[in-house]
N, C-alpha and C positions, 0 to 999 in steps of 0.2 A: 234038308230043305226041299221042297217039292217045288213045282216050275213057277207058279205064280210068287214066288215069294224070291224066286230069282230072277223073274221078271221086275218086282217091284224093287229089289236091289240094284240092278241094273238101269233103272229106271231116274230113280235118288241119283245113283253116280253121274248118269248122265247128263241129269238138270245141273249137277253143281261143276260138271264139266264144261258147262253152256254160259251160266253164271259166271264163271270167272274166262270165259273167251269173251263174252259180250262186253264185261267190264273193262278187258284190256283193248278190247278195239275202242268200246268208246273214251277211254283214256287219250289211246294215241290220237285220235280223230281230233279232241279238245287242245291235246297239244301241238298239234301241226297246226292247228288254224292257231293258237293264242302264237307259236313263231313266226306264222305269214303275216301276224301283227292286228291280229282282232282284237276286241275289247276281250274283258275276262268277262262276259255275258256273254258275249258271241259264243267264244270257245266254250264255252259251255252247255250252251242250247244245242250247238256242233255236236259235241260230243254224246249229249241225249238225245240226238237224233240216230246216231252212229250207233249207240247202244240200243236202241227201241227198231232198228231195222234190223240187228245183227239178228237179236232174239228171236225177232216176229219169224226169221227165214230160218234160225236153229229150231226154233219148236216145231215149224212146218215141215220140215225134214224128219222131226224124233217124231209128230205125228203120223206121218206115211209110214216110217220105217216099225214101229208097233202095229201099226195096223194090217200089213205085210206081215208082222211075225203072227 
């Protein structure tokens, strides 16, 4: 394998390493609000909030951190 091509493997691993962190944070996010006793709409939009920031600050991070390599 030559670098670019273990770059872009590295690359794959790490989105889907980003993917399933964002998932479980916005999981938990939906869950602690629908136990503080929000509607199931609440806890929900919580938790796609929860997930849509986790991501926006993982990609911005895997973007510096490529850009540096």
């Amino acid at each position: 394998m030559n670098t670019s091509s273990n770059q872009l493997l590295l690359l794959a691993l790490l989105l889907a390493v980003v993917a399933l962190f964002c998932t479980l944070v916005g999981a938990a996010a939906g869950l602690l609000a629908r136990i503080d006793g929000a509607t199931w709409a609440t806890a929900l939009l919580r938790g796609a909030v929860a997930f849509g920031a986790s991501a926006t600050l993982a990609l911005a991070l895997l973007t510096f951190i490529f850009t540096v390599l």
